[in-house]
mmCIF file as gemmi writes it, N, C-alpha and C atoms, coordinates in Angstrom:
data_model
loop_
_atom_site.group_PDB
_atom_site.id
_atom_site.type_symbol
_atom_site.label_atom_id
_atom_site.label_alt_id
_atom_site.label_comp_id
_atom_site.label_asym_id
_atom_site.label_entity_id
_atom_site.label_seq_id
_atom_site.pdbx_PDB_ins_code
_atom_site.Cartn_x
_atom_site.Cartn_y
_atom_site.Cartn_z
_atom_site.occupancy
_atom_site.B_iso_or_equiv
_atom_site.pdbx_formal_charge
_atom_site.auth_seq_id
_atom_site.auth_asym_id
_atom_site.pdbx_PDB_model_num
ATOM 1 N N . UNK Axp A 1 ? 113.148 82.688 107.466 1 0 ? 1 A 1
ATOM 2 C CA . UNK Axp A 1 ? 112.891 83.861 106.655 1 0 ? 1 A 1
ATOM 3 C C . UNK Axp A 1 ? 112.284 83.454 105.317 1 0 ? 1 A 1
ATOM 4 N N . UNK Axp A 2 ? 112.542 82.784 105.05 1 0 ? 2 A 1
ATOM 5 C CA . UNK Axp A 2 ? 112.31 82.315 103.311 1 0 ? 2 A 1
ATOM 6 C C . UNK Axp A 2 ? 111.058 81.269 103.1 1 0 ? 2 A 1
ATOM 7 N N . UNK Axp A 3 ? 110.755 81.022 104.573 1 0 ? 3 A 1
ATOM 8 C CA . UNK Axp A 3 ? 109.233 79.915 105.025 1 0 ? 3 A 1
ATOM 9 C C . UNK Axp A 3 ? 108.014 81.157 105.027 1 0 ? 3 A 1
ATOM 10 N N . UNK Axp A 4 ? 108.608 82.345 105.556 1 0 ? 4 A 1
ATOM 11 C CA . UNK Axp A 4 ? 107.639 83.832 106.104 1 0 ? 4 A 1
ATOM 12 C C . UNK Axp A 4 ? 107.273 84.404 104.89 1 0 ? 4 A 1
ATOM 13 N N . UNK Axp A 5 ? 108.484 84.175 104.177 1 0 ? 5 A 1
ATOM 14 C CA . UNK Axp A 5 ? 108.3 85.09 102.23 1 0 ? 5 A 1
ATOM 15 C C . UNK Axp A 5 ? 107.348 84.375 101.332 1 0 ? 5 A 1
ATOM 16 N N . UNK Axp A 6 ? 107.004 83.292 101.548 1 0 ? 6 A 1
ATOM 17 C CA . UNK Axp A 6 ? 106.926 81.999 100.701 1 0 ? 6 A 1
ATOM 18 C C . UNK Axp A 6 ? 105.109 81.861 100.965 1 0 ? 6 A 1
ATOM 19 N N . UNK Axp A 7 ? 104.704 83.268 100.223 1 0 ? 7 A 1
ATOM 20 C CA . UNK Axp A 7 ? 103.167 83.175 100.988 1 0 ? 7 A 1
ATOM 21 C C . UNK Axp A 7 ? 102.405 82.335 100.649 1 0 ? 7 A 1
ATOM 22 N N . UNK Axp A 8 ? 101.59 81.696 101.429 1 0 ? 8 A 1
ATOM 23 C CA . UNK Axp A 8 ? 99.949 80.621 99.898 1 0 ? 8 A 1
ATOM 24 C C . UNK Axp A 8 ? 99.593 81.617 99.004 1 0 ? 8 A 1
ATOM 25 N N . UNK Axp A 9 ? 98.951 80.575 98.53 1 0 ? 9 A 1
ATOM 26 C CA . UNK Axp A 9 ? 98.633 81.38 97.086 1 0 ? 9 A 1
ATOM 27 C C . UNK Axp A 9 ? 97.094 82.35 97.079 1 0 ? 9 A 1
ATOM 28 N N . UNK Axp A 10 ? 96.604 81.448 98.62 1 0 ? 10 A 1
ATOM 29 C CA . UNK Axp A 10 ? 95.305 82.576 98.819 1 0 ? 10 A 1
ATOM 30 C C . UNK Axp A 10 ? 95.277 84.025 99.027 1 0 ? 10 A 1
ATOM 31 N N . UNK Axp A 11 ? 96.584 84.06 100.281 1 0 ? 11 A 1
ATOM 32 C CA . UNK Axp A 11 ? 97.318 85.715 100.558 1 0 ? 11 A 1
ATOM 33 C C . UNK Axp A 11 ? 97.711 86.527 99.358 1 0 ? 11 A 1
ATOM 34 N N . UNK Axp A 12 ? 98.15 85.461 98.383 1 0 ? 12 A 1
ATOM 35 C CA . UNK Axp A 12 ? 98.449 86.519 96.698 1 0 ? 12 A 1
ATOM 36 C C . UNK Axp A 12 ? 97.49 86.436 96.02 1 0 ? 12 A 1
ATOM 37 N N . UNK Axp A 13 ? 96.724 85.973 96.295 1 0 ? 13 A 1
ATOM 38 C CA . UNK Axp A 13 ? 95.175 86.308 95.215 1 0 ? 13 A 1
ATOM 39 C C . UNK Axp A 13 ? 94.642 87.526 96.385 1 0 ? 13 A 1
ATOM 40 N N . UNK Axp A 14 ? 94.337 87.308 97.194 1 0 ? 14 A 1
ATOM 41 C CA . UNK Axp A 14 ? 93.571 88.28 98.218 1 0 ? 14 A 1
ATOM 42 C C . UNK Axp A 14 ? 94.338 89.882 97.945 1 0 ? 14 A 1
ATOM 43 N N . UNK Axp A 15 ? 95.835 90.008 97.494 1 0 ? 15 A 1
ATOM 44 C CA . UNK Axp A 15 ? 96.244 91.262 98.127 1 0 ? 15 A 1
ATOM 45 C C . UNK Axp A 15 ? 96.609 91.232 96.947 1 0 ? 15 A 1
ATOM 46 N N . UNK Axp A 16 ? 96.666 91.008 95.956 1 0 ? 16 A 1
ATOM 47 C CA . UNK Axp A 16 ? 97.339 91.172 94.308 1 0 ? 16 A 1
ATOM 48 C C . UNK Axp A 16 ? 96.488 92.534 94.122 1 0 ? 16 A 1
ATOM 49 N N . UNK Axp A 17 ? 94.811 92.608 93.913 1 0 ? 17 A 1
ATOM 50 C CA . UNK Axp A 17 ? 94.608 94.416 93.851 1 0 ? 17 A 1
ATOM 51 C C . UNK Axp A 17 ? 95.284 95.229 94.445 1 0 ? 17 A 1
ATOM 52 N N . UNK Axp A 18 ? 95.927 94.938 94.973 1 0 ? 18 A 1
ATOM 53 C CA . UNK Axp A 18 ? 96.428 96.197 95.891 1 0 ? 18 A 1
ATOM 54 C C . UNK Axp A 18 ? 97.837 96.76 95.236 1 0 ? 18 A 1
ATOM 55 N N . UNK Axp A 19 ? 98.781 95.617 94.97 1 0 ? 19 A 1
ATOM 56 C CA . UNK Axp A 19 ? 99.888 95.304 94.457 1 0 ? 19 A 1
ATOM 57 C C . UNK Axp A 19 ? 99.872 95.914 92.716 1 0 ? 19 A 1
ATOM 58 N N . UNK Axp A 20 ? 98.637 95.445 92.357 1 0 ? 20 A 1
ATOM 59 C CA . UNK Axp A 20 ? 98.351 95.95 90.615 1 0 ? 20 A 1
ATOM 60 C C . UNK Axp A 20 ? 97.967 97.653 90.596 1 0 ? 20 A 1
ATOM 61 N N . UNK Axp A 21 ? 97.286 97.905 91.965 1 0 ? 21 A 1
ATOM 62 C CA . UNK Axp A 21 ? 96.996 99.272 91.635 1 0 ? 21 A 1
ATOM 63 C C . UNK Axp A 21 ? 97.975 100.005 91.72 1 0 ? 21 A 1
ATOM 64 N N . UNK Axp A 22 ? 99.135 99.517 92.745 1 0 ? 22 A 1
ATOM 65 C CA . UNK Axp A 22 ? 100.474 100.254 92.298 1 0 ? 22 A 1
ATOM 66 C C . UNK Axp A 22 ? 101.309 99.981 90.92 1 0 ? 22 A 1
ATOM 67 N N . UNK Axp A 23 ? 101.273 98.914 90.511 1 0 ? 23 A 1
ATOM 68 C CA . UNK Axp A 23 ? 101.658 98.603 88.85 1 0 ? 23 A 1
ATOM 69 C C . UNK Axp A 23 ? 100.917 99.58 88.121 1 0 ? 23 A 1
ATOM 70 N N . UNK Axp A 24 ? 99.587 99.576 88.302 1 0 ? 24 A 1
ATOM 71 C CA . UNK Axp A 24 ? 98.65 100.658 87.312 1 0 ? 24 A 1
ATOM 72 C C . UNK Axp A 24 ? 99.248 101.999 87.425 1 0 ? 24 A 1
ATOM 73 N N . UNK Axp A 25 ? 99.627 102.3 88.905 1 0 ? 25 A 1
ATOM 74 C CA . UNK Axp A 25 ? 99.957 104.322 88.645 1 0 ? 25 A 1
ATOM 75 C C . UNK Axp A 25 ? 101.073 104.362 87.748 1 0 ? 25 A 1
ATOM 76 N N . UNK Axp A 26 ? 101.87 103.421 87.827 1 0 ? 26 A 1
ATOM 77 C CA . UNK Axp A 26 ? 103.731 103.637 87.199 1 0 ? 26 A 1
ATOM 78 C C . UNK Axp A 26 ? 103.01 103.021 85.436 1 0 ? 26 A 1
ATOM 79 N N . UNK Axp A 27 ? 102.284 101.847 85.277 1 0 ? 27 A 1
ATOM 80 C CA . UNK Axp A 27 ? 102.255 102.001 83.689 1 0 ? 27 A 1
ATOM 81 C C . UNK Axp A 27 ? 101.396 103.444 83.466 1 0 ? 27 A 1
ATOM 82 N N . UNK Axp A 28 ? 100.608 104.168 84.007 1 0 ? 28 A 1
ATOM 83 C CA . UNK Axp A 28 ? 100.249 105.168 83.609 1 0 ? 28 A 1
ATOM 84 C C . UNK Axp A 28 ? 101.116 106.403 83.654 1 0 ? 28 A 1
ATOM 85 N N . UNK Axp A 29 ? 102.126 106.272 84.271 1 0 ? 29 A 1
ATOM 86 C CA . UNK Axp A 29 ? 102.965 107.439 84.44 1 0 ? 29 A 1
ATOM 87 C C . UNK Axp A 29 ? 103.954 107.513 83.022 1 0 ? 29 A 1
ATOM 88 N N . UNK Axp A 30 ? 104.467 105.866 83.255 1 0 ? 30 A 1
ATOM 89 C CA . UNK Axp A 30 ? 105.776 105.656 82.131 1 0 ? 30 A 1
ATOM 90 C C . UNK Axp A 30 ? 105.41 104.889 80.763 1 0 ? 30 A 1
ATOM 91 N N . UNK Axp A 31 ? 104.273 104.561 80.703 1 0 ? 31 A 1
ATOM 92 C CA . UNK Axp A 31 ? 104.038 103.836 79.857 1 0 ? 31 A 1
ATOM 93 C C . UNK Axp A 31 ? 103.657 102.662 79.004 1 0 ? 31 A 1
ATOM 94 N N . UNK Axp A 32 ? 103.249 101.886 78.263 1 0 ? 32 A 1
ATOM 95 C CA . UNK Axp A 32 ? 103.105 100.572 78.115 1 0 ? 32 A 1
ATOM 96 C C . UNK Axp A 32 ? 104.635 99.7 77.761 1 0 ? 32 A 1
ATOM 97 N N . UNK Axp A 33 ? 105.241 100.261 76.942 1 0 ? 33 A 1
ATOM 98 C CA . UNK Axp A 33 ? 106.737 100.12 76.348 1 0 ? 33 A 1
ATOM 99 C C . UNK Axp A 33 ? 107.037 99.757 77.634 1 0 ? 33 A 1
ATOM 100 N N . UNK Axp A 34 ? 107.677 100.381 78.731 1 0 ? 34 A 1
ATOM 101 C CA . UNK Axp A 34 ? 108.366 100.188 79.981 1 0 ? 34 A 1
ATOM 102 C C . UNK Axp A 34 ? 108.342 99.035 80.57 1 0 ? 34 A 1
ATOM 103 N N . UNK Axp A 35 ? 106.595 98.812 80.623 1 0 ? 35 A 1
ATOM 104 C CA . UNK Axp A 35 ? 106.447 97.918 81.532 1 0 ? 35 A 1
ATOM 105 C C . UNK Axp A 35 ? 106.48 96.512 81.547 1 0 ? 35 A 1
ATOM 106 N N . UNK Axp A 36 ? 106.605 95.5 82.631 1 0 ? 36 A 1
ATOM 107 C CA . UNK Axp A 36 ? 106.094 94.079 81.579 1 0 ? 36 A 1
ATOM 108 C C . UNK Axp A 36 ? 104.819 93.877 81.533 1 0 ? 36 A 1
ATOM 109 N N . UNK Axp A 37 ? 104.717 93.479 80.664 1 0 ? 37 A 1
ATOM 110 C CA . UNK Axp A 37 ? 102.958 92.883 80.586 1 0 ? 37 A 1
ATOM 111 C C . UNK Axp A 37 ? 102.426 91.695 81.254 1 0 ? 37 A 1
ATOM 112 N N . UNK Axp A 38 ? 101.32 91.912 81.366 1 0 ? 38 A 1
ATOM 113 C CA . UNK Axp A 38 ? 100.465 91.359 82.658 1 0 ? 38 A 1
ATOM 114 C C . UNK Axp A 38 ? 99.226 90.506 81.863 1 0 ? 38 A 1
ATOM 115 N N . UNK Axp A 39 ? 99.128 89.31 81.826 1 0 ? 39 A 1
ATOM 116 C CA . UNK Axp A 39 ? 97.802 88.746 80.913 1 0 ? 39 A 1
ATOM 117 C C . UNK Axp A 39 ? 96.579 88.486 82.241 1 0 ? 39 A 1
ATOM 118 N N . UNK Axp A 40 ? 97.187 88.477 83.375 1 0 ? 40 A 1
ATOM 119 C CA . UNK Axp A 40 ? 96.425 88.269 84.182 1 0 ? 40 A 1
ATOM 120 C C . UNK Axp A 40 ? 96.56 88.781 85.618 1 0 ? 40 A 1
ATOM 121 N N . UNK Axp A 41 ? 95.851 89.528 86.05 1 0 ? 41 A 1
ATOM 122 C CA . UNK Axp A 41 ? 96.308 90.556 87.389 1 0 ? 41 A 1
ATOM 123 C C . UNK Axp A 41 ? 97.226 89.412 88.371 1 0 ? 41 A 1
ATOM 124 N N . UNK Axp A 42 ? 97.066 88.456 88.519 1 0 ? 42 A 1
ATOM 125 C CA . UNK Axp A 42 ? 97.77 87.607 90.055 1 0 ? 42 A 1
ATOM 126 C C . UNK Axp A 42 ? 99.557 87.641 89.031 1 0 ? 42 A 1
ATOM 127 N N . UNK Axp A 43 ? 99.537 87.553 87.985 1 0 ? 43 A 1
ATOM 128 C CA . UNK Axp A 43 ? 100.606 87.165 87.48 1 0 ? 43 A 1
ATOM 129 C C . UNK Axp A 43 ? 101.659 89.04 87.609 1 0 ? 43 A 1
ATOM 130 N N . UNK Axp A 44 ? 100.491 89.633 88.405 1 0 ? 44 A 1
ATOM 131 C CA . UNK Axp A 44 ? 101.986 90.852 89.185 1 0 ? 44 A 1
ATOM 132 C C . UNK Axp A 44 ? 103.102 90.449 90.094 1 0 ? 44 A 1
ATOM 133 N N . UNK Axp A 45 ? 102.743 89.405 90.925 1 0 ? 45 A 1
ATOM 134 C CA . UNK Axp A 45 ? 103.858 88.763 91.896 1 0 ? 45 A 1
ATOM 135 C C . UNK Axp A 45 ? 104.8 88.274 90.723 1 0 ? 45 A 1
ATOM 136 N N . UNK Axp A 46 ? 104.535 87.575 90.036 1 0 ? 46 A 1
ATOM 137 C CA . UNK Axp A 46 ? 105.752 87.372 89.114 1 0 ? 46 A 1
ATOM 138 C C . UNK Axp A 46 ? 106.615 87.979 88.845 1 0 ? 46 A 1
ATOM 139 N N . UNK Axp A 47 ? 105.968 89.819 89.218 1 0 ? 47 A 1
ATOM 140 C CA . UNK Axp A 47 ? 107.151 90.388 88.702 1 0 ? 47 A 1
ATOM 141 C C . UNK Axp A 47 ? 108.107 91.416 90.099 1 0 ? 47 A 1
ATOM 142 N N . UNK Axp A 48 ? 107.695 90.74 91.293 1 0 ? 48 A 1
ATOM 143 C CA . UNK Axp A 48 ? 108.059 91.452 93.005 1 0 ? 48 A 1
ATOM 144 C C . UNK Axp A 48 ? 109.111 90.624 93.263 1 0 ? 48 A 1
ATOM 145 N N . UNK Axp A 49 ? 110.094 90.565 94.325 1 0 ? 49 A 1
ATOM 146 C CA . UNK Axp A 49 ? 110.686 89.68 94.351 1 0 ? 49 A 1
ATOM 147 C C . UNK Axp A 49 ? 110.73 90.01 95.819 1 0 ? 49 A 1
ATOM 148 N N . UNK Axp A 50 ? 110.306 89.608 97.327 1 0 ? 50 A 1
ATOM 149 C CA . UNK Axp A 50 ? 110.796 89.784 98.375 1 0 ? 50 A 1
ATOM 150 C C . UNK Axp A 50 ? 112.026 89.616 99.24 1 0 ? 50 A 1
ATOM 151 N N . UNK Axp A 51 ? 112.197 91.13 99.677 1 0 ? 51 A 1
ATOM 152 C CA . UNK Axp A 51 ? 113.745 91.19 100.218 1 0 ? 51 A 1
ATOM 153 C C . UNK Axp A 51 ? 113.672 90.49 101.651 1 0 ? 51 A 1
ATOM 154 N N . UNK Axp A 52 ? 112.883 91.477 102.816 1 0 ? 52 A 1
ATOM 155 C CA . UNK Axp A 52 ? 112.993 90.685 104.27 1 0 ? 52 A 1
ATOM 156 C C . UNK Axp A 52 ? 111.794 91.294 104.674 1 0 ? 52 A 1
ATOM 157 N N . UNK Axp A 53 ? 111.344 90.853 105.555 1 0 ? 53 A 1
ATOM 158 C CA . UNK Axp A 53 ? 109.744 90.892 106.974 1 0 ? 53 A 1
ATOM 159 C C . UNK Axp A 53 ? 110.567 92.344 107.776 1 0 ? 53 A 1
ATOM 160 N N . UNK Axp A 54 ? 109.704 93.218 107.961 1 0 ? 54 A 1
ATOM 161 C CA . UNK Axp A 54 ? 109.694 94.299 108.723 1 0 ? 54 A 1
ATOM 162 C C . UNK Axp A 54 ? 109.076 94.409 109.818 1 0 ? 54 A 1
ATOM 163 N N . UNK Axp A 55 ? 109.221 93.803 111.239 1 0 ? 55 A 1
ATOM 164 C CA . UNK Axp A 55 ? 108.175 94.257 112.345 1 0 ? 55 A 1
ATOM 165 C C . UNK Axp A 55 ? 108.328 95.288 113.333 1 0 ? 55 A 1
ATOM 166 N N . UNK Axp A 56 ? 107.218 95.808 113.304 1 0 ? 56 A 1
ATOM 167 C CA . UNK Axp A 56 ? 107.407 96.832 114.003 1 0 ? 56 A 1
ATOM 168 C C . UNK Axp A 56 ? 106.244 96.921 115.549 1 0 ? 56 A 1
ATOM 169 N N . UNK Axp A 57 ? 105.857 96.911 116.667 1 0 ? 57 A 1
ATOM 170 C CA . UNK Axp A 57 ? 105.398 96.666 117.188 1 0 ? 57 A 1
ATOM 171 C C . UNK Axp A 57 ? 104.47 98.555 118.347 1 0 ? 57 A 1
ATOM 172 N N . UNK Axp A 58 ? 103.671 98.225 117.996 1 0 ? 58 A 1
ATOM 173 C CA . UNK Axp A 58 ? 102.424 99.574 118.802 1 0 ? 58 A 1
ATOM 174 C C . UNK Axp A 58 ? 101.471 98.933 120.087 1 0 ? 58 A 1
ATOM 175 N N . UNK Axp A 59 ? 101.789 99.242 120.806 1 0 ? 59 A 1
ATOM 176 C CA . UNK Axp A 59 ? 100.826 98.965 122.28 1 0 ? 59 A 1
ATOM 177 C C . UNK Axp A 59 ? 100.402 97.123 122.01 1 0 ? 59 A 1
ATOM 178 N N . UNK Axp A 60 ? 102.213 96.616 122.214 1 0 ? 60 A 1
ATOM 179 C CA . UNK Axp A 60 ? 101.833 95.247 122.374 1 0 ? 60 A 1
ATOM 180 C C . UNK Axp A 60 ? 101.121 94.405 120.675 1 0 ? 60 A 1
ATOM 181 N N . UNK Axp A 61 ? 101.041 95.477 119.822 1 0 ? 61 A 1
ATOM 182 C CA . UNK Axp A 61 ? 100.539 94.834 118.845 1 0 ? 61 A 1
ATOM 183 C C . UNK Axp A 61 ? 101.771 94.628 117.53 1 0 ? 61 A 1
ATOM 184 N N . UNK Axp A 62 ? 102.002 93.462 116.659 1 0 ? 62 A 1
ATOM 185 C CA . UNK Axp A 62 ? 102.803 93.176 116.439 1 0 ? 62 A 1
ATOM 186 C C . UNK Axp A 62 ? 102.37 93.656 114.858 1 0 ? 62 A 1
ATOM 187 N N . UNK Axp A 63 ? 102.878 94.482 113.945 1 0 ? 63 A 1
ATOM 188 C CA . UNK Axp A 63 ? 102.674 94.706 112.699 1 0 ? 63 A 1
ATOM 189 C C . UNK Axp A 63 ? 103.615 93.944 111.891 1 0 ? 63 A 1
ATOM 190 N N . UNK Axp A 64 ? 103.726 93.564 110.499 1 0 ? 64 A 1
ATOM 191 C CA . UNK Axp A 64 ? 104.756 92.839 109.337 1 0 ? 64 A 1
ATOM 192 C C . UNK Axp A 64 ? 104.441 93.64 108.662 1 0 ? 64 A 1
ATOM 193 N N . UNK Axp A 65 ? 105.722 93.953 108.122 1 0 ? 65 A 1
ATOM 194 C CA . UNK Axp A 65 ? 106.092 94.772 106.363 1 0 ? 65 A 1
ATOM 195 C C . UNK Axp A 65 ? 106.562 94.129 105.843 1 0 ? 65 A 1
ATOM 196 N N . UNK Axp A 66 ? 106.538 93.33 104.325 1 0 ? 66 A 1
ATOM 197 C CA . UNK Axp A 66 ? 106.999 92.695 103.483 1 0 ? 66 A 1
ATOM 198 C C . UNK Axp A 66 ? 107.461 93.441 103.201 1 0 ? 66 A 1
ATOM 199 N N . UNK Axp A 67 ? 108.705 93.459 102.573 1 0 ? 67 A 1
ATOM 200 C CA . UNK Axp A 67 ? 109.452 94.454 101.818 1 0 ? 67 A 1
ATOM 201 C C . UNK Axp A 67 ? 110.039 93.937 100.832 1 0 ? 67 A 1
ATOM 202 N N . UNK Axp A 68 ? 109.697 94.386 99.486 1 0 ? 68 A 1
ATOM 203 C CA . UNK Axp A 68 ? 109.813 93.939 98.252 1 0 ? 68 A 1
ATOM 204 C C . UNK Axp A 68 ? 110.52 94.695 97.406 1 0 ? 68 A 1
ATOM 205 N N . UNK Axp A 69 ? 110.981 94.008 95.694 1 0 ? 69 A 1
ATOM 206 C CA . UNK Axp A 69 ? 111.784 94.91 95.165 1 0 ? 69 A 1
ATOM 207 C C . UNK Axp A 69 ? 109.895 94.183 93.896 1 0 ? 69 A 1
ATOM 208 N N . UNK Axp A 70 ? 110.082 95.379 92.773 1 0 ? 70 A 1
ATOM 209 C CA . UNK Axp A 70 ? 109.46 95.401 91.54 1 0 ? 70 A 1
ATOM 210 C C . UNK Axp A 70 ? 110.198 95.871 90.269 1 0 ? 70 A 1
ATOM 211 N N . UNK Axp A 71 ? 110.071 94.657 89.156 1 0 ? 71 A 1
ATOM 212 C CA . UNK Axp A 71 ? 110.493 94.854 88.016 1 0 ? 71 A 1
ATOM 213 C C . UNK Axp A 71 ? 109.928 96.109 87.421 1 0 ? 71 A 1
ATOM 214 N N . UNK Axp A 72 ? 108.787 96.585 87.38 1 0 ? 72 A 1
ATOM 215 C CA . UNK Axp A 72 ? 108.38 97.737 87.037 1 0 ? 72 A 1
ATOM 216 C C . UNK Axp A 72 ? 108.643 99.245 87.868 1 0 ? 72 A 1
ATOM 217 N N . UNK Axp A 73 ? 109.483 99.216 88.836 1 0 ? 73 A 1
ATOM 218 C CA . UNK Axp A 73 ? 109.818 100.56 90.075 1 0 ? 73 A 1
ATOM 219 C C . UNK Axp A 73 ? 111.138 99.966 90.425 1 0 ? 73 A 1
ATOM 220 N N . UNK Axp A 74 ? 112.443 99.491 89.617 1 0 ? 74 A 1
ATOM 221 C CA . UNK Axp A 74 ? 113.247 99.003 89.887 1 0 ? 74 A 1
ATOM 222 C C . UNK Axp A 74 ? 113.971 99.746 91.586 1 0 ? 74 A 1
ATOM 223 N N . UNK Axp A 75 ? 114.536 101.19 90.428 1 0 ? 75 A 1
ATOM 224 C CA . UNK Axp A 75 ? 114.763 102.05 92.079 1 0 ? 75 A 1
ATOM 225 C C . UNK Axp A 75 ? 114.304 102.165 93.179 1 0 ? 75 A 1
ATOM 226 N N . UNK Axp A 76 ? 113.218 102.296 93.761 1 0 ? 76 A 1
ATOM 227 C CA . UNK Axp A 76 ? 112.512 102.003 94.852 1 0 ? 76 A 1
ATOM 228 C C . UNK Axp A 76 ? 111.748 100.661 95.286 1 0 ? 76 A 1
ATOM 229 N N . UNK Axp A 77 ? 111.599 99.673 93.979 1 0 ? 77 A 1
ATOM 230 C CA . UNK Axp A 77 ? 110.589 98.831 94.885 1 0 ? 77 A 1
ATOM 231 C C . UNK Axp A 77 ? 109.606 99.277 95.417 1 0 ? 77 A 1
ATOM 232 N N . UNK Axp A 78 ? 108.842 98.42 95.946 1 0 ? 78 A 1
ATOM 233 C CA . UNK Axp A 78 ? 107.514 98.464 96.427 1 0 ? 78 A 1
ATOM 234 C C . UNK Axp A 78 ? 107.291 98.526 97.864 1 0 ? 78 A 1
């Protein structure tokens, strides 16, 4: 489990936009104060922490959900 969480660092550069554009809706909702600050978009994983792998499987095809918690969406995570 903790070999599966433990992504390269290419998979977190590749999917970090994706990850920041959800950081972006919540600092725009709640604020700059709230949030932590970010000097550099990849440095959002710094602030996720992964709980466990989610698979779920459709006509033989095998899907993964990372499932994460975020310092900035404490209650829900990401």
């Amino acid at each position: 489990m903790r070999q599966a969480l433990a992504l390269p660092s290419d998979v977190l550069r590749i999917t970090a936009p994706l990850v920041l554009q959800n950081y972006d809706v919540y600092h725009d909702m709640i604020g700059d104060e709230s949030m932590p600050l970010l000097a550099n978009p990849i440095q959002v994983w710094d602030q996720v922490t992964f709980s466990y792998i989610y698979v779920e499987y459709d006509l033989d095809i095998a899907t993964f959900k990372l499932i994460a918690e975020c310092d900035w969406e404490p209650e829900h995570g990401y």
